[in-house]
C-alpha positions as CSV (number, residue, x, y, z in Angstrom):
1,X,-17.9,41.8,51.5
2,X,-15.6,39.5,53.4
3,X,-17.6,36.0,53.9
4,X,-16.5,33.5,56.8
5,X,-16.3,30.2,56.2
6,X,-15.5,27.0,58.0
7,X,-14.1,23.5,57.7
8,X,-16.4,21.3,57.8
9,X,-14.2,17.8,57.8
10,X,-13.6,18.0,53.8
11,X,-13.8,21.3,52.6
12,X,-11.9,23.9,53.8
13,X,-14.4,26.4,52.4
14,X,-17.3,24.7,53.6
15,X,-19.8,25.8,56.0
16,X,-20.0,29.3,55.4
17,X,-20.9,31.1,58.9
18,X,-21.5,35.1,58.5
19,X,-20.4,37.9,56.2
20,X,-18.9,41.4,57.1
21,X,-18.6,45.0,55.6
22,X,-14.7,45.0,56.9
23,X,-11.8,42.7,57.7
24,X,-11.7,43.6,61.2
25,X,-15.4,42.7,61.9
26,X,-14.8,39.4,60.4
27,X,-11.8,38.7,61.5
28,X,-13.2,39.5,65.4
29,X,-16.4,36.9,64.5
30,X,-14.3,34.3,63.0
31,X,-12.3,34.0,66.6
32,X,-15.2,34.1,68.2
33,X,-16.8,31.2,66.2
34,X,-13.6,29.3,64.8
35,X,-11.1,30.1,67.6
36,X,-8.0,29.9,65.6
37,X,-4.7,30.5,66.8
38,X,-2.3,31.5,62.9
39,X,-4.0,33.4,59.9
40,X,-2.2,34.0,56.9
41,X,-3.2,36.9,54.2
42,X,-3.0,36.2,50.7
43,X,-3.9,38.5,47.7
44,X,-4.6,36.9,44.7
45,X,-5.7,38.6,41.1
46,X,-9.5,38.4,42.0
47,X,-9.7,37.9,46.0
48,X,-7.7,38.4,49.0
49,X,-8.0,35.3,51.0
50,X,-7.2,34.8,55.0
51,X,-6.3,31.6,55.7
52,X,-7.4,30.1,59.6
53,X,-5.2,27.0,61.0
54,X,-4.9,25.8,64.2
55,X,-1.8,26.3,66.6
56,X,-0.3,23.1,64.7
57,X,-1.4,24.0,61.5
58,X,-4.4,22.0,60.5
59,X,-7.0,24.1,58.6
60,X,-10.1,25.9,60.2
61,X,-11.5,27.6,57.6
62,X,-11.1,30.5,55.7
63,X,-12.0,34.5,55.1
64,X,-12.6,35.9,51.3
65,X,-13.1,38.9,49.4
66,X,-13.7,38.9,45.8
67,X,-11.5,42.4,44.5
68,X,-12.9,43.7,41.2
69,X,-10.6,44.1,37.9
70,X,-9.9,48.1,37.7
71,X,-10.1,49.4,34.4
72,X,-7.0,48.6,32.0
73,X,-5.4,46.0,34.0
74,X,-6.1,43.3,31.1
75,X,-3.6,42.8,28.5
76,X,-4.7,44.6,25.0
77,X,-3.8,42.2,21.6
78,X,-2.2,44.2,19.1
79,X,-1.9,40.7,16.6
């Protein structure tokens, strides 16, 4: 699920607003509610994160999905 979230003065990940089945739904709410002007897409290990500043770069808040590990991408010990 992709969860919208807001900044709320201190943290950007603060007020959370609504959550959607797909990044396009939740991308169309969060300009609705936010009305940012930049996003920026960033994948991590666990989540892919969608960063939302304003046209001079100040945070606005942000939207995440938590990804799931697929099976064998943890290192095995052999020690």
């Amino acid at each position: 699920m992709w969860k919208i979230y807001k900044y709320d003065g201190h943290y950007i990940q603060g007020e959370f607003i609504s959550q959607h089945s797909t990044e396009s739904a939740a991308l169309k709410k969060a300009k609705k509610i936010i009305d940012f002007t930049k996003s920026t897409k960033e994948k991590r290990k666990e989540e892919i994160v969608i960063w939302l500043d304003s046209e001079n770069g100040s945070p606005m808040g942000m939207i995440v999905k938590k990804t799931r590990k697929k099976k064998g991408d943890e290192m095995v010990s052999t020690g």
